[in-house]
TIBA-823835 format. One line per 10 residues: number of its first residue (from 1); their letters; for each residue x, y, z of C-alpha. Coordinates in steps of 0.001 Angstrom, whole numbers, plus 524288, in hexadecimal, padded with zeros to 5 digits. Layout:
<nodes>
NUM	a	X:Y:Z; ... $
</nodes>
This chain:
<nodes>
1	xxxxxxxxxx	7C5EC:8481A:83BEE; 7CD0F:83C53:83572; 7CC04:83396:83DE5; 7BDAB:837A9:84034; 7BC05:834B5:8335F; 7C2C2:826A6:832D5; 7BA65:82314:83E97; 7AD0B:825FC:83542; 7B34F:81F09:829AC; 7B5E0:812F5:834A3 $
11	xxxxxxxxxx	7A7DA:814E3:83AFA; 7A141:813C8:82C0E; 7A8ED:808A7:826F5; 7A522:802ED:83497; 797AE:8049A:83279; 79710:801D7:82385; 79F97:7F615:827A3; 7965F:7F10E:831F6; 78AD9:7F37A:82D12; 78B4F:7EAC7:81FFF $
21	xxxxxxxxxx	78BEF:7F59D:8172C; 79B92:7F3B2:8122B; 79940:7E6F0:80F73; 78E7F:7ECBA:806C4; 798A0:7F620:8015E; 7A313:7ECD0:7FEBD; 799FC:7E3B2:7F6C7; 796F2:7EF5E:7EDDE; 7A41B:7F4EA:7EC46; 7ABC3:7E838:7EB07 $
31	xxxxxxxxxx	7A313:7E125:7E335; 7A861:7E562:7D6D6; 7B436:7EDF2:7DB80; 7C0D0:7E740:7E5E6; 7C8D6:7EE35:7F068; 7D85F:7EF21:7EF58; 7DE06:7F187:7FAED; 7EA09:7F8B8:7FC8E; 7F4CB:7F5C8:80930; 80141:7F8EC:808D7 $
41	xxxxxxxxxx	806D6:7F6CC:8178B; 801A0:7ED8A:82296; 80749:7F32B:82FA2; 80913:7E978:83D28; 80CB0:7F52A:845C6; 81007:7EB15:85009; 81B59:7E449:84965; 82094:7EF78:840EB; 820C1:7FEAF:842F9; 8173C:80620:8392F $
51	xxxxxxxxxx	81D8A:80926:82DBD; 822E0:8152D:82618; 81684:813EE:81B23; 80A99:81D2D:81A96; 7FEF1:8178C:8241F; 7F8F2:818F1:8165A; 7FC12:80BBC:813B6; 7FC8F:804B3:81F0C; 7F432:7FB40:8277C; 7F723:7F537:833D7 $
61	xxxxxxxxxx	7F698:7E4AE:833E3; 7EA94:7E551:83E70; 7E338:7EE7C:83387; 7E8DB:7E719:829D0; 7E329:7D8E8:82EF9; 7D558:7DFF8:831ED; 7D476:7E40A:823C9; 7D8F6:7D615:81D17; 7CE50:7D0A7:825C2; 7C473:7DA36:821F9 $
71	xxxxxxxxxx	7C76B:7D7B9:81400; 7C741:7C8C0:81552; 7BA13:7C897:81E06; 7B3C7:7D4EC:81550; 7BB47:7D3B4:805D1; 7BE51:7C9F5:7FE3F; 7CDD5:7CCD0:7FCB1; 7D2B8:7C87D:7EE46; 7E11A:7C40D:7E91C; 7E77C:7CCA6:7DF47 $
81	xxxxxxxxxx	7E55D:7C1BF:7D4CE; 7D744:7C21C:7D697; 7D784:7D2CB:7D5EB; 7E008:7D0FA:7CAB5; 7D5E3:7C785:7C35D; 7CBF3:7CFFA:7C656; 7D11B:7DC9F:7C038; 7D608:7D64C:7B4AD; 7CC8E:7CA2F:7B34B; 7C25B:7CF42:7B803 $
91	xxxxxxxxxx	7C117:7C312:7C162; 7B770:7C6A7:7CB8B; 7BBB6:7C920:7D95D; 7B35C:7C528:7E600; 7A9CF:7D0EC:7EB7E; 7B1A2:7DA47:7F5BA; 7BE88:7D6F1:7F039; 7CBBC:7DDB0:7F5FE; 7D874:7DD2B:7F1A0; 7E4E3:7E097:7FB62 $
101	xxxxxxxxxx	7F130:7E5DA:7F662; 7FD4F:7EB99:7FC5C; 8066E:7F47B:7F736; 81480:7F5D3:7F8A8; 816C3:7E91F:7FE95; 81CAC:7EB84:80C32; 822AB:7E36E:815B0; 816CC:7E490:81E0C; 80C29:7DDB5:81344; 813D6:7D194:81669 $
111	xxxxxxxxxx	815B3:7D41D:82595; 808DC:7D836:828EB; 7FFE2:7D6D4:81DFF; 8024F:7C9BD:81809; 7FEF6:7C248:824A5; 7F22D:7C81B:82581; 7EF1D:7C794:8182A; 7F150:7B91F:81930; 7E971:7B833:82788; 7DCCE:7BC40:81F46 $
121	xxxxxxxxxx	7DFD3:7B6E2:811FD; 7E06D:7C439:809EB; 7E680:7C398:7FB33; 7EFFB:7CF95:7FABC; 7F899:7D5C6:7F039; 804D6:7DD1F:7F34D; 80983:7E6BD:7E852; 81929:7E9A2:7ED6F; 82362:7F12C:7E6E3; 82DC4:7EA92:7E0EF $
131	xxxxxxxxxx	83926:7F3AD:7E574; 83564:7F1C6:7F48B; 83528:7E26D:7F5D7; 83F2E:7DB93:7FC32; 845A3:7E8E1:7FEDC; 8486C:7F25B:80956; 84390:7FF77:8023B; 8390D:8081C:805A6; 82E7A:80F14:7FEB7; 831AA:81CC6:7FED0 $
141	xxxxxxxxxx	826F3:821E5:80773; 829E3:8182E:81231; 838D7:81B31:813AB; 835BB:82961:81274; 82CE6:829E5:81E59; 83600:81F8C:82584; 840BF:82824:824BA; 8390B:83531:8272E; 83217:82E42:833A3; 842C0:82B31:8378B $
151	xxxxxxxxxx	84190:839EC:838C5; 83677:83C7E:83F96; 83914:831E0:84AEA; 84538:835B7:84D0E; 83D7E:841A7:85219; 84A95:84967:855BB; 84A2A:859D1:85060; 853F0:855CB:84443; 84D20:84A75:83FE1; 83F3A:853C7:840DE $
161	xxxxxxxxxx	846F0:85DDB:8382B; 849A8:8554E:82FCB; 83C9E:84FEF:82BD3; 83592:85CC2:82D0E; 83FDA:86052:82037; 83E19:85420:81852; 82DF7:85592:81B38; 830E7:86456:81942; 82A1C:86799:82686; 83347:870A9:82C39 $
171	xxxxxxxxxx	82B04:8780B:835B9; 82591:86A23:83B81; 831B2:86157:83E92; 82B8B:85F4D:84AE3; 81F32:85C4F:84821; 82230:852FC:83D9B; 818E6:84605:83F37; 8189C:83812:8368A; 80CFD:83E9D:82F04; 815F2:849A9:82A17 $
181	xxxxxxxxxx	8201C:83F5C:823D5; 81494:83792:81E13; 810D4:843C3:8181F; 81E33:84592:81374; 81F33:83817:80C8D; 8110B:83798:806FE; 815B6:844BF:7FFA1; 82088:83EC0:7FB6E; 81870:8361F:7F243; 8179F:840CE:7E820 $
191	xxxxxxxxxx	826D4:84310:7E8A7; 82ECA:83CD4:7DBD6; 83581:830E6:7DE1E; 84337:8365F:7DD8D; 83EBD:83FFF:7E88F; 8391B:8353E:7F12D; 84730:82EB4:7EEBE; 84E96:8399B:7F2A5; 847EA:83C36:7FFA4; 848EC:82E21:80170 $
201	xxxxxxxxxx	8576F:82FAF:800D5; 859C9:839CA:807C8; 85122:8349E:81284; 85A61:82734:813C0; 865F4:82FBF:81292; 8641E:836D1:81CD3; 85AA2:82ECD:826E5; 860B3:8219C:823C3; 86EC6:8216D:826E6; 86B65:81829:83331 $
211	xxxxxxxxxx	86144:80FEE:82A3A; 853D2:80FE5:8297A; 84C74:80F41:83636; 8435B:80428:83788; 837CC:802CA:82F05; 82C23:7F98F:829AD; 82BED:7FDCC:81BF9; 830FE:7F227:815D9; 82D5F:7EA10:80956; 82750:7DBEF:806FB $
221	xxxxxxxxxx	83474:7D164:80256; 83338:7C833:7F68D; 83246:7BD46:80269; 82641:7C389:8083D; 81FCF:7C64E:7FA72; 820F3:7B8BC:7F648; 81D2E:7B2E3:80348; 81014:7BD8A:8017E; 80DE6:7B99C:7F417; 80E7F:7A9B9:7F6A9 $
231	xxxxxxxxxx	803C5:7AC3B:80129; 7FC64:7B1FD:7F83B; 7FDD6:7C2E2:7F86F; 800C6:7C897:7EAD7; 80A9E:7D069:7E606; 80A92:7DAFE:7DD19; 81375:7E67A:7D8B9; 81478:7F4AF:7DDD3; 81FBD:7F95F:7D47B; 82BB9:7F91A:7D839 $
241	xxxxxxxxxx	82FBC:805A9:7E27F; 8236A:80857:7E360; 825D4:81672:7DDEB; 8198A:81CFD:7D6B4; 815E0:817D5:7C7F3; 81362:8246C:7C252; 81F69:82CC9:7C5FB; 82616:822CB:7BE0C; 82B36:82239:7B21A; 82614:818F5:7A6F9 $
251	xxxxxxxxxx	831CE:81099:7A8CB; 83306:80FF8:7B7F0; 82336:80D9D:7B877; 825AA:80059:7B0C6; 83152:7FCBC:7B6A4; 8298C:7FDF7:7C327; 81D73:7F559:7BE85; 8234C:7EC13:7B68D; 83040:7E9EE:7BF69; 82849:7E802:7CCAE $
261	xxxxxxxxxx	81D9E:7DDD7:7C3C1; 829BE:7D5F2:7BF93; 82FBA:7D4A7:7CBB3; 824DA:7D17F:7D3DA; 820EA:7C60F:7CA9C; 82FC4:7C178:7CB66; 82E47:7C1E7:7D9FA; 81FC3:7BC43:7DB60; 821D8:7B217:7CE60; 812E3:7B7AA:7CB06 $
271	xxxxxxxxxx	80DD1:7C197:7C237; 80BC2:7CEA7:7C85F; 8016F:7D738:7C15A; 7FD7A:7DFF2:7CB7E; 803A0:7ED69:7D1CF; 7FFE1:7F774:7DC30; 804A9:80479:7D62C; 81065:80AA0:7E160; 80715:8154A:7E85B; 7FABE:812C6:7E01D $
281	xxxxxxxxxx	80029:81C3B:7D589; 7FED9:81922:7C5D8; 7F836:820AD:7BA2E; 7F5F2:81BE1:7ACDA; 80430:81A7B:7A9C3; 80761:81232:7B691; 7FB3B:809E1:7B222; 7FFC3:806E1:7A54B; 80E4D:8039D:7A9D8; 80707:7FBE1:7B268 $
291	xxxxxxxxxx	7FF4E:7F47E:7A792; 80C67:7F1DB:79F0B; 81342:7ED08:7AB37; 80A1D:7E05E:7AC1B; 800C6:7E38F:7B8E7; 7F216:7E2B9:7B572; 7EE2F:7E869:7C553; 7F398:7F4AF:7CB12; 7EEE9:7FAB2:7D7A3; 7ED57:80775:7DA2C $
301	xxxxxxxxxx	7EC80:80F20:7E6CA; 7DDEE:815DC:7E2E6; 7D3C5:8128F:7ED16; 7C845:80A92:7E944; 7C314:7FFD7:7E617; 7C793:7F61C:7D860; 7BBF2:7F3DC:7CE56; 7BF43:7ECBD:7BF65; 7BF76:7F9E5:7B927; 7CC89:7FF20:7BF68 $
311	xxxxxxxxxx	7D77B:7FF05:7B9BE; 7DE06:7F341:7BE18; 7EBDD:7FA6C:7BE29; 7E489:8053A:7C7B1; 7DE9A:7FCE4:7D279; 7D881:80440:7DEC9; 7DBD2:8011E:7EB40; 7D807:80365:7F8C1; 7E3E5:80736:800E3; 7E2F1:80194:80F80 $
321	xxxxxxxxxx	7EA7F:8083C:81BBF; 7E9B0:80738:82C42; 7E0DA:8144C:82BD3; 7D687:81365:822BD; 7D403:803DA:82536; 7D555:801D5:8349A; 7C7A6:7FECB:834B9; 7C115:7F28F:83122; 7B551:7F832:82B17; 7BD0B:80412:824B0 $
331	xxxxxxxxx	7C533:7FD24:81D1B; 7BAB5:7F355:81688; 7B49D:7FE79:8138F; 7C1CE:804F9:80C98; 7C43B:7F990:80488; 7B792:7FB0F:7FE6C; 7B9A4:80A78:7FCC2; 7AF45:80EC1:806C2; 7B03D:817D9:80F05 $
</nodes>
């Protein structure tokens, strides 16, 4: 039934596509309103293996080169300076205008995604988090399912076991697929900190006594972010560990905000005034930590579409991954929220 589904979604934006009338649509909705567009990993499957991250928030570099083109030939792409004069200006911005931004700054942006940004001229801004550049680390969801997949291709009756207890699926060792551990990780999100830790530890502890087995879920270096930034791709802060806001205290949210600002401005020699909150999470507090830290933009992880009366320190965005923007015509019509 899904995939039924899909193929009517692809046959409409096909035919609305086609036929003249998105065009029609995009005028209206983006002549007063602009798209953000949210990436987070750009995937050659050909040079590197796919990597431990949710398909959530990935796009392969053939998908990835179809949409820049589609935006270049169909939008009119904008810089973050000329977003950031319109919000807080009010300096107009061209009909059908699209901003693209990246989260978390990985390894692959530079890789996979910079070349092709450059290919078809596209303004860019990365938001990274402090704690992960220029070092070997991990986001927490990323080593967890790295290690937990260790298990499941080693595929012998003890390994098995001992997944089906850490996913608590006791009856099922056998049966255990990918999906299940995704599962496993995605409920992890609403686990404290200190219990995400733990597993963590245990997990190396036991599984990594040979080292970690090979793996693409590596960071952007301070080489590769100024070599970015002088070709003309902004930068602009995601925190530091990229932990959520509003679990934290008053002091660890400012130390976050203000710490990740200062250093990225050391490292860039620019003013940074911009952040993508770490998983799209804030509430009033986060906001106003935000304000007194110095940023005047902050990005949110809502879906739709930016007019002038948002809140500039909750800015929608439209998040972009291999499945629901394979398609040409789909995914013009996702960046203007249609469909």
């Amino acid at each position: 039934m899904r995939k039924i589904l899909k193929t009517i979604k692809i046959l409409l934006a096909r035919g609305l596509f086609h036929s003249g009338l998105w065009a029609v649509f995009a005028r209206r909705r983006l002549g007063d309103q602009a798209v953000v567009l949210t990436y987070h990993r750009v995937i050659d499957e050909q040079r590197r293996p796919r990597p431990d991250s949710n398909p959530g928030i990935i796009v392969s570099a053939d998908t990835f080169d179809m949409q820049m083109r589609a935006l270049r030939d169909h939008l009119n792409p904008v810089s973050l300076a000329d977003f950031h004069a319109h919000v807080e200006h009010g300096k107009p911005l061209p009909p059908k205008s699209c901003l693209v931004t990246f989260d978390d700054g990985w390894l692959d942006n530079y890789e996979v995604a910079f070349p092709i940004l450059q290919k078809y001229k596209i303004p860019a801004v990365v938001f990274i988090p402090l704690d992960y550049i220029d070092n070997n680390i991990m986001f927490w969801q990323e080593e967890m399912l790295m290690w937990l997949t260790t298990l499941l291709s080693a595929g012998d009756a003890d390994s098995l076991q001992r997944l089906a207890s850490l996913l608590n699926k006791h009856e099922s060792a056998a049966s255990i697929t990918i999906h299940d551990i995704r599962a496993h990780v995605v409920a992890m999100k609403d686990s404290s900190d200190d219990v995400i830790t733990e597993a963590l530890q245990s997990l190396r502890q036991e599984l990594g006594k040979n080292g970690e087995p090979a793996h693409y879920n590596r960071y952007l270096n301070w080489q590769q972010v100024k070599e970015m930034r002088t070709a003309g791709i902004d930068f602009a802060s995601h925190a530091l560990s990229h932990r959520i806001l509003c679990r934290m205290s008053d002091e660890r949210c400012r130390e976050e905000l203000q710490q990740s600002r200062t250093l990225l401005e050391q490292q860039l020699g620019e003013p940074v005034r911009a952040i993508a909150y770490p998983n799209g999470d804030h509430d009033e507090r986060v906001m106003r930590k935000t304000r007194e830290a110095g940023y005047t933009l902050a990005f949110a992880t809502t879906s739709g579409l930016y007019s002038q009366a948002d809140e500039p320190l909750s800015i929608p965005r439209m998040n972009v991954h291999e499945n629901n923007s394979r398609d040409k015509a789909l995914f013009l019509c996702a960046t203007i929220n249609l469909l």
